[in-house]
Structures are given as C-alpha cells and as structure tokens.
C-alpha positions as CSV (number, residue, x, y, z in Angstrom):
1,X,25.3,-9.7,-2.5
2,X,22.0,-7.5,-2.4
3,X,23.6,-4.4,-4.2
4,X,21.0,-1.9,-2.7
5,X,22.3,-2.9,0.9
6,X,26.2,-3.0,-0.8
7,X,28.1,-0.4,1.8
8,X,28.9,2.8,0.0
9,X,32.9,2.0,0.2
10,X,31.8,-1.0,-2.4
11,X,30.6,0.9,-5.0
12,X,32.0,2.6,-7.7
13,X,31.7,6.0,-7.4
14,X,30.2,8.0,-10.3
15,X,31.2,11.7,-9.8
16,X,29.3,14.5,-11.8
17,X,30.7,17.7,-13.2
18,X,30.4,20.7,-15.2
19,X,29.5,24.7,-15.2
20,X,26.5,25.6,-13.6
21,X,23.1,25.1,-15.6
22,X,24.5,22.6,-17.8
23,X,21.9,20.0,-16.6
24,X,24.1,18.2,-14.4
25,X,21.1,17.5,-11.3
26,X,18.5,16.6,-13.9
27,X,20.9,13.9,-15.7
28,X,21.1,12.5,-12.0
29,X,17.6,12.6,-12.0
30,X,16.9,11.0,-15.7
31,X,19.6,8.5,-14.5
32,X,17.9,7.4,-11.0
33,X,14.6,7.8,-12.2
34,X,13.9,10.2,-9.5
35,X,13.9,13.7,-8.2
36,X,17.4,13.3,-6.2
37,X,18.6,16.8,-7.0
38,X,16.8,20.1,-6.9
39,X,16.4,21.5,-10.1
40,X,16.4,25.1,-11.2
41,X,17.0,27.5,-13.7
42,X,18.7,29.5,-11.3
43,X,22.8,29.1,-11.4
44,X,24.4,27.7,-8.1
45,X,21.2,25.7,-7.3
46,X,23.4,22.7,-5.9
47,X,25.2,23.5,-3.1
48,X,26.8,20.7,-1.3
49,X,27.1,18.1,-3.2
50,X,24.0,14.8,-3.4
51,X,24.6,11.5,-2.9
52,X,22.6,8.8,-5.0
53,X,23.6,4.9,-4.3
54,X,21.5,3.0,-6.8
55,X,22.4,-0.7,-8.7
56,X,23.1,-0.1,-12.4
57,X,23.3,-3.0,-14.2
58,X,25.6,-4.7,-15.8
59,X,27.9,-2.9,-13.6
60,X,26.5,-3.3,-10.0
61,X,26.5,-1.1,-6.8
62,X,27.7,2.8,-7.9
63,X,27.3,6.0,-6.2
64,X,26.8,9.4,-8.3
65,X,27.9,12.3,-6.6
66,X,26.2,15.7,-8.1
67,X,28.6,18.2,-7.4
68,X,28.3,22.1,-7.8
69,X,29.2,24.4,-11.2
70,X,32.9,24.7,-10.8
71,X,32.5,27.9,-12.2
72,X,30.6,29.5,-9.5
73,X,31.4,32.8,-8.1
74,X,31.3,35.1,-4.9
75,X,32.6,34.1,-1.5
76,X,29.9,31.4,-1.3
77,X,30.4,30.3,-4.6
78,X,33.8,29.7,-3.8
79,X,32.8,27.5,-0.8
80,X,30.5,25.2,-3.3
81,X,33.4,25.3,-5.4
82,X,35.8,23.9,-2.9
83,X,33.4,21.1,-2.2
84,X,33.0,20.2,-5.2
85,X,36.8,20.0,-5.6
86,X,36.5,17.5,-2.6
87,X,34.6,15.2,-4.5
88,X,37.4,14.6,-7.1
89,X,39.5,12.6,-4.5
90,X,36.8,9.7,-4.0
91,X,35.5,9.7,-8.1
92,X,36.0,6.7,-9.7
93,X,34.5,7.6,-13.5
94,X,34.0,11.2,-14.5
95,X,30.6,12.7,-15.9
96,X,32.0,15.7,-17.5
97,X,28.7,17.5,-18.5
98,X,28.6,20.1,-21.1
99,X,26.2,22.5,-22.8
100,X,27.6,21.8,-26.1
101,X,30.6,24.1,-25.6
102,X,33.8,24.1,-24.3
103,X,35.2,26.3,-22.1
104,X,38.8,26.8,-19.9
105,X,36.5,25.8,-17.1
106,X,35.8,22.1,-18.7
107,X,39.7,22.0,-19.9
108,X,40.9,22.9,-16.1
109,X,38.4,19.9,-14.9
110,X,39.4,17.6,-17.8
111,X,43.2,18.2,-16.5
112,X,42.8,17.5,-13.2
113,X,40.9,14.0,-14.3
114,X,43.8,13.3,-16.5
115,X,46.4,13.5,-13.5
116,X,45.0,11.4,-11.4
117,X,44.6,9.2,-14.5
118,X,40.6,9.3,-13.9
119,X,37.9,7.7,-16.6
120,X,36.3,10.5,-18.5
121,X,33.0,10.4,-20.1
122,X,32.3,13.8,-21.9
123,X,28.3,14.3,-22.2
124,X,27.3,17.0,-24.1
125,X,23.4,17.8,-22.6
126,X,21.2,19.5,-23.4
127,X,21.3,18.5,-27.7
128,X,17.9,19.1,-28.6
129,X,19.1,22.8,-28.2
130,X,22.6,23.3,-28.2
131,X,24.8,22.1,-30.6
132,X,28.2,20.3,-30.0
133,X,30.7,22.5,-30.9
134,X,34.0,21.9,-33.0
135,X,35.8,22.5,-30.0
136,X,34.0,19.9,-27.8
137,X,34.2,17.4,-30.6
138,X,38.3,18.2,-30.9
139,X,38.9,17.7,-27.2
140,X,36.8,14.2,-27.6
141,X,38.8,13.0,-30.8
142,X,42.1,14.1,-29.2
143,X,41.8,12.6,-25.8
144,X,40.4,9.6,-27.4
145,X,36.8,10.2,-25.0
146,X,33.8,8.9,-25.6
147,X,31.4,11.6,-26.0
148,X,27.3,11.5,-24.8
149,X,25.1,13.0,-26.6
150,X,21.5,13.6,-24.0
151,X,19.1,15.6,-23.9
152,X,18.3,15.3,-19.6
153,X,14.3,16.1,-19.4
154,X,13.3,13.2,-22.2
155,X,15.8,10.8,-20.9
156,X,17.6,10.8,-25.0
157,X,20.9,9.5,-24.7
158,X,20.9,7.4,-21.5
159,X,21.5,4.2,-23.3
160,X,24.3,5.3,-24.6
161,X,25.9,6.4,-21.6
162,X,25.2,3.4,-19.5
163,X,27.1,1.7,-22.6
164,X,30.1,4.3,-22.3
165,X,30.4,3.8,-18.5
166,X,30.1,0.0,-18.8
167,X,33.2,0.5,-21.4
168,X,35.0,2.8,-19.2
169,X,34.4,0.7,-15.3
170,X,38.4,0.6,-13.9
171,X,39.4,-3.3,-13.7
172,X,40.6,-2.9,-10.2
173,X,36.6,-1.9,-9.6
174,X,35.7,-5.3,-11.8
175,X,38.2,-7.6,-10.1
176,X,36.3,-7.1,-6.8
177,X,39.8,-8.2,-4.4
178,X,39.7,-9.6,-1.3
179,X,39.7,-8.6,2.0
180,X,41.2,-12.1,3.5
181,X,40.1,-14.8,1.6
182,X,43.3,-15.4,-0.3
183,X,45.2,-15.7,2.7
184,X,42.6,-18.6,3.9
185,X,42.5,-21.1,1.3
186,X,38.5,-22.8,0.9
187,X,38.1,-25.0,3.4
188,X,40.4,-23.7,5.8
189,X,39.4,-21.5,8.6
190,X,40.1,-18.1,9.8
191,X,39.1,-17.3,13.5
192,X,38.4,-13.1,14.0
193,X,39.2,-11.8,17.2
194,X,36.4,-9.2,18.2
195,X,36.1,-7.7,21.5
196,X,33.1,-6.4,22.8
197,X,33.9,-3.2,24.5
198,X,32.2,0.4,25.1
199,X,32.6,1.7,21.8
200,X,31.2,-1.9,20.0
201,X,28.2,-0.6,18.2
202,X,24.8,-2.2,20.2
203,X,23.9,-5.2,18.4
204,X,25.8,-5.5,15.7
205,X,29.7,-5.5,14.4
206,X,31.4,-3.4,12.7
207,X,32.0,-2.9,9.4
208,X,35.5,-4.6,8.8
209,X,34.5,-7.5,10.9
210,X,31.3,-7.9,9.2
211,X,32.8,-7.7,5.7
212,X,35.5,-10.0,6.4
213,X,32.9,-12.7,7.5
214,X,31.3,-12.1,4.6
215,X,34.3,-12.1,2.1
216,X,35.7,-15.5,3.8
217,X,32.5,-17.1,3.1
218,X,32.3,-16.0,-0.2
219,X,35.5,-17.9,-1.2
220,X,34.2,-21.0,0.7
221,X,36.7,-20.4,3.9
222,X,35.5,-21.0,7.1
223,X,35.5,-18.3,10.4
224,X,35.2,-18.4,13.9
225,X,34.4,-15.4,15.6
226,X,35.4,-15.1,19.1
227,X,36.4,-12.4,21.8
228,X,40.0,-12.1,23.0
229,X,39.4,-13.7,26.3
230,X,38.2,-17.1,24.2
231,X,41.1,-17.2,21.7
232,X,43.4,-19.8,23.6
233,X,40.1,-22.2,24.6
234,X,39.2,-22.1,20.9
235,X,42.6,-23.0,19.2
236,X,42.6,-25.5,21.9
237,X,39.5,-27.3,21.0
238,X,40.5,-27.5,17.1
239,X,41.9,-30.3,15.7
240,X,44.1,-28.2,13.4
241,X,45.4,-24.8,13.8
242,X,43.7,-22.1,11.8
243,X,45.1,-20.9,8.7
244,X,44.7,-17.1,10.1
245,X,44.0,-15.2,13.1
246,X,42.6,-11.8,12.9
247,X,42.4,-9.4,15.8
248,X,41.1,-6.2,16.6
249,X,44.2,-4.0,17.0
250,X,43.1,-3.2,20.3
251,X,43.5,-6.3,21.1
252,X,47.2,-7.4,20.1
253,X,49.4,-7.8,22.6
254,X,47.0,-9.9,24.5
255,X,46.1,-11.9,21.1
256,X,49.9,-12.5,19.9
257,X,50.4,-13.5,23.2
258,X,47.5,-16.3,23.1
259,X,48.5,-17.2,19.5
260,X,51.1,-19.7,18.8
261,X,54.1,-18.4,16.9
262,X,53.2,-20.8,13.8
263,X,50.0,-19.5,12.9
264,X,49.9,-16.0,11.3
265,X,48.4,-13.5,12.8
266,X,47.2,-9.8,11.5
267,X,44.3,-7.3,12.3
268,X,41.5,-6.0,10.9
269,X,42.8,-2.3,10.3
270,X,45.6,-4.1,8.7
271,X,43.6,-5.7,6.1
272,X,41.9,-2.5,5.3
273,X,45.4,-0.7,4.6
274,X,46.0,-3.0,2.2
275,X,42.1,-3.7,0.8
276,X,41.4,0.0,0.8
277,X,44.8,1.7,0.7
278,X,48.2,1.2,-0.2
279,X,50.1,-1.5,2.4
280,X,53.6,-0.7,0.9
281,X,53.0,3.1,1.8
282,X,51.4,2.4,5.3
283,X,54.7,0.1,6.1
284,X,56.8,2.5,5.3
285,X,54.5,5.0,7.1
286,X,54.5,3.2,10.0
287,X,58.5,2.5,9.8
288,X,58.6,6.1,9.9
289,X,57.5,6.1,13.7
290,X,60.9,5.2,14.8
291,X,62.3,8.3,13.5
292,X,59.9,10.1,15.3
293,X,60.9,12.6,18.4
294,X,59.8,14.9,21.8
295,X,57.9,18.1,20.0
296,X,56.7,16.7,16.7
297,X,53.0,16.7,15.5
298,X,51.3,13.8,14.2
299,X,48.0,14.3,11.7
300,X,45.0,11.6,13.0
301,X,42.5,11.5,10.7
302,X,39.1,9.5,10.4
303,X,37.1,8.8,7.9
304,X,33.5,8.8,9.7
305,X,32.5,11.0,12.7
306,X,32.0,9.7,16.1
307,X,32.0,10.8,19.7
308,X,34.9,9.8,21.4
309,X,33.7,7.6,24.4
310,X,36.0,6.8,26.9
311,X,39.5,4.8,25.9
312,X,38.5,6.1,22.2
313,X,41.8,4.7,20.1
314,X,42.4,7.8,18.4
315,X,41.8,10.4,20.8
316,X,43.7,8.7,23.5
317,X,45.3,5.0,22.9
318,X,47.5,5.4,19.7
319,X,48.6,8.7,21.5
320,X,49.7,7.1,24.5
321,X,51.0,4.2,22.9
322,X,53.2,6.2,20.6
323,X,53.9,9.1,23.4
324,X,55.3,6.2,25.3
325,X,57.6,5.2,22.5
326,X,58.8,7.9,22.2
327,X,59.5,8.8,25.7
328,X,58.3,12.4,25.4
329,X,55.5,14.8,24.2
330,X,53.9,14.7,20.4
331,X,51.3,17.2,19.8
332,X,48.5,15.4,18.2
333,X,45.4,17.3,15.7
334,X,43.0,15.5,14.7
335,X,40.3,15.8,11.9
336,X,37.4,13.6,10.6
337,X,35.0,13.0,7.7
338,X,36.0,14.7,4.5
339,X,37.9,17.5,6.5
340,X,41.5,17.7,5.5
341,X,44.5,19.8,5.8
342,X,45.6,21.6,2.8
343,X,49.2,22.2,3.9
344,X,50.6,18.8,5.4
345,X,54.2,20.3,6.5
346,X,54.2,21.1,9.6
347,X,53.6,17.2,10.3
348,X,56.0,14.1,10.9
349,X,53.3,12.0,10.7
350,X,49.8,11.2,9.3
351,X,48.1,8.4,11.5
352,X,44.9,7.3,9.4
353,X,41.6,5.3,10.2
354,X,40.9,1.4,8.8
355,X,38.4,3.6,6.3
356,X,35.7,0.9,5.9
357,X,32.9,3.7,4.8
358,X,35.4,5.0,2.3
359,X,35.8,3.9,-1.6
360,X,40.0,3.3,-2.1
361,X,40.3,6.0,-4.5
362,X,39.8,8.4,-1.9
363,X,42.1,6.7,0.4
364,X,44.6,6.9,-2.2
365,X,44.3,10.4,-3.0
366,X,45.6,11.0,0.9
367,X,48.5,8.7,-0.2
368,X,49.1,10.9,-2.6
369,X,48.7,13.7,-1.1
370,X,51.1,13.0,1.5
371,X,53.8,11.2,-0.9
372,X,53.5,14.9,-2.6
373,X,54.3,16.4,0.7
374,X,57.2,13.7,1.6
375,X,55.0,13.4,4.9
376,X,54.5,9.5,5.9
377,X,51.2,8.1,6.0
378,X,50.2,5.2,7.9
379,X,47.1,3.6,9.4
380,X,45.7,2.5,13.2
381,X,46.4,-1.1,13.0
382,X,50.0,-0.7,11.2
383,X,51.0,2.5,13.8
384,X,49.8,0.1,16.8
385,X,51.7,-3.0,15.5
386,X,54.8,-1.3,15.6
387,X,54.3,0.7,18.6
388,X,53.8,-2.5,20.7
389,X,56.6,-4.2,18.6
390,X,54.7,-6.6,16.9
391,X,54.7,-5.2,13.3
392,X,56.7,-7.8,12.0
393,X,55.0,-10.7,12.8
394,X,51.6,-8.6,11.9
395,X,52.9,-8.4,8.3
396,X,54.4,-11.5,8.0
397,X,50.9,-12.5,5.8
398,X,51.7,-10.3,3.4
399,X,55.7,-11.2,2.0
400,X,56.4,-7.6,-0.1
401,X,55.1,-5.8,3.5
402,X,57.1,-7.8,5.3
403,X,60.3,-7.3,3.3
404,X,60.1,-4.2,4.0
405,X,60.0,-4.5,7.8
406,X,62.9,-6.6,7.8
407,X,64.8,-4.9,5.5
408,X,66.8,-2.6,8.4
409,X,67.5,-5.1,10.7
410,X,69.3,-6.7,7.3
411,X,71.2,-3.6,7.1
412,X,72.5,-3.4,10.6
C-alpha cells in the first residue's frame, strides 16, 4: 500500500489538544517537518482545526488533527471550542499538550479521553522553560500515562514521543480487518456488482468498491467486477459459482433476483457497517424500521458532502422506499459532514451513510451517541435490505447478524 495515497478513513487519527499557547501547532510542525499550522504568540491563533496526513514509521498512515485551546473564551471562542470538541469523536490517540502545569481545563479533557477509553499521551512542551509540575507528574503516575517531555522549536523530545505513540497504537488499528476477504477464501472469487449510473463519479469507482478490490486481492481472492445488467451472463460463464456476490444496494432487488439462492449475497454499504461501524447495532437499527409509523422523523446523515443529482439515495430513494413501507408520511432531516444533532429525541430513527471517508472511531461515537439516546441507528445498505425484504438473506454472510434477523420470526 503507498501510505501517502492511504484514504484518510485508513489511518490512525492522531488528535491534538491543550490550552491555548501551549505549543500545540508548532509540535505539529516539529512533527511533520513543516509549517502545517500557523503559529503565534497570540492566544486563539487556530481556529478550525488542521488536518496533516503524513506516514510515520513504524506505525504507518496517521492523521494529526491540531485542534483549538479548549480554554478559549468569548462567543467566538466558544465556536473554536465546539470544534474542537468535534474532533474528540474521530481521535484515535490523544496528544494532551501541556505547558508544564496542570490545570481543570487538562483534567476535564483527560476525562473525556478516559470515557471513551481513548490512548493518552501527556506531553509536557515547552521544558527548556517551564518546568513539569508535581501536579502534572501525579496525574501521569496515577493514570499510569506516559509523559513527553519536548521542547517544540528544537524538535527535543520527538524520539521519545514517536516511541510512546508506537507503545500506545490501539490493536484493532494494528490488526488492519477486512473488508471482505475473509468471507472469500484465497483462490476463490468474489464478483462486485457496480452500476454505472448518474451519480458514478467520471472515471473512476468509488471508494467502497475500490477498497474492496483492493482488500480481496490482498488476501489472494479473486473479483470480477461487473454491472447489474451482466451478473446472470457472468455466473453463467463460470465454471463454479462464486464464493460471494456483492452489490451496490441500489441494485438489490434486481441482483438477488439474478443470484441463485446458494450463493451468498450482500452489499457494499453492508460491508462498511460492519468494517467501519458496529453490524450488531445497524441490525438491530434496521430491525427497528418495522416499528416505525405515519408522522415519525427519521435522522439521514452523511459523512461527505455532495450535491444531490437526480434519484440521489438519500434525498429521495431510502425515503420512498421506507415511506412506502410504511404506507404513510415520515418527515425526513438530513445533515452531512461533521454536522450533527446534539439532541437526537425527537427521532425514531437514524439512517447513516456507508462512511468510507470516515475513520471507525468516529462512526462509533454516533453509535454511541444514539445508544445513549435509546434512538436506533442503522446504515443505507442495512435500511434498504429490509425495506425491500431482503435483509435476511443480505446478512446471512455474517452468522451473529443474522441471528439477530431471525430471532423474531423464532419467537412467533
């Protein structure tokens, strides 16, 4: 893999925070080796916050996200504070940067870390001038946290802190899953389903098609990519069935109708609830559909901005699909990028994207946040499958998803 193409949903994302005028934009810029972030002496300098991808070695592709001083004030402070607060949902390893001290500020951030059971690196910048205080130095031995000592403008101290985040990398970041490839054993082919319509970016694929090509021939599988329209001519012309087919939701019905019963059969956007999300949630998400009724509202949310063109899926298929199961009027919102409702309750439902640009910790975090508001969460591919009435067989890949799909019909 060349890590400086590696899509920013594949790398680990490095978040970085602190007061303001700790030094947290110029240890971005000692770390990159370039002038990323503006640097100032003047507090609030970042605003929104900087993006860096970059290939740090041992560990691979990583993203730092500079983020503003969480301790900044006024009206528009408190609008860099609430991005900043953003950022926490997609962080992977925390850069908790210090001056030396500690204040309630650093043991509010270190909290919030700790509850969503983040990696914590405390850096105490800045050394050549300001001591590390008994304070900082008790927060470090009691948490058990490795603490930096760097000094930002020479560059002291950044050995050591690519040694502490090389000890600290999450194993689910290390053990690099698998989109599809353990569903096709090496050897065994795959064929993906991918039609070519309006919204098919020119020239090229999209993202979950191109990284599930990409993941099969990794593991020594074999793919054929086809459109819909070619699916029964190709499994005609094998001489053995395929271990998997893998459709564009779009394209179900018209898909499980070309593919023969005995060959499994999923989507793309279901791969992705499971690769970058949490299947067992999204089942149960999607299971939730059937409790749905005339007047409710239903949250779509996407991870990426686009403009709608014509048949767009979230503006105007999943709505009418799921209108139509229904048999009467839902009230749809919908919201893109980062953008988020803070109070999920007045919704029966939250109707989520595939993700592909996202890293899974921020998916999660929307998992979470929903679980905490006992509001159901489920994706495009799983919300289609059952509103066409072809969940079942869509999860039947995957035997704990499955389970649960079956699990009612056991109970009647």
């Amino acid at each position: 893999m060349n890590y400086r193409a590696a899509p920013k949903g594949m790398r680990l994302h490095i978040g970085i925070f602190g007061r303001r005028n700790v030094g947290k934009s110029s240890l971005l810029n000692a770390i990159t080796r370039q002038q990323v972030s503006i640097v100032s002496p003047v507090a609030g300098t970042t605003t929104d916050p900087v993006e860096k991808p970059m290939e740090l070695l041992p560990i691979g592709p990583v993203l730092f996200i500079d983020t503003a001083g969480i301790d900044d004030e006024g009206d528009l402070g408190e609008l860099r504070v609430s991005q900043s607060h953003k950022a926490f949902e997609r962080t992977e390893v925390a850069l908790l940067i210090t001056d030396g001290t500690w204040t309630p500020y650093d043991a509010a951030l270190l909290d919030r870390f700790k509850a969503r059971q983040c990696p914590v690196i405390l850096i105490a910048n800045k050394h050549d001038t300001h001591p590390v205080s008994s304070a900082l130095q008790d927060v470090a031995t009691q948490h058990a946290l490795p603490l930096v000592h760097t000094v930002a403008p020479t560059g002291a101290g950044l050995a050591n802190l690519r040694e502490a985040l090389v000890a600290v990398v999450p194993a689910a970041f290390l053990a690099q899953p698998t989109i599809v490839a353990d569903l096709v054993p090496p050897g065994e082919m795959a064929i993906l389903v991918v039609p070519i319509d309006k919204e098919a970016p020119k020239g090229r694929l999209i993202m979950p098609q191109v990284q599930s090509i990409r993941d099969l021939l990794d593991n020594d599988a074999m793919c054929l990519v086809v459109k819909e329209r070619e699916l029964r001519a190709a499994l005609e012309r094998l001489r053995q069935p395929p271990a998997l087919v893998v459709t564009d939701s779009q394209a179900f019905l018209k898909v499980a109708a070309d593919t023969p019963p005995s060959v499994p059969l999923t989507s793309f956007s279901i791969l992705f609830a499971r690769y970058k999300g949490d299947l067992l949630a999204m089942t149960a998400g999607a299971l939730a559909i059937a409790k749905l009724k005339s007047g409710d509202r239903i949250l779509i949310a996407e991870a990426c901005s686009h403009h709608p063109i014509g048949e767009d899926i979230g503006q105007v298929k999943i709505p009418r699909w799921l209108s139509q199961y229904v048999g009467g009027k839902l009230h749809f919102q919908h919201c893109q990028g980062r953008d988020f409702p803070e109070d999920l309750s007045p919704y029966a439902l939250v109707i989520h994207c595939g993700a592909c640009t996202w890293n899974r910790q921020q998916v999660l975090a929307r998992v979470m946040r929903c679980q905490e508001a006992g509001v159901p969460i489920t994706n495009y591919g799983m919300a289609i499958a059952f509103s066409l009435g072809i969940l079942q067989r869509a999860l039947a890949p995957f035997p704990a998803a499955h389970a649960m799909v079956l699990a009612p019909s056991r109970a009647d």
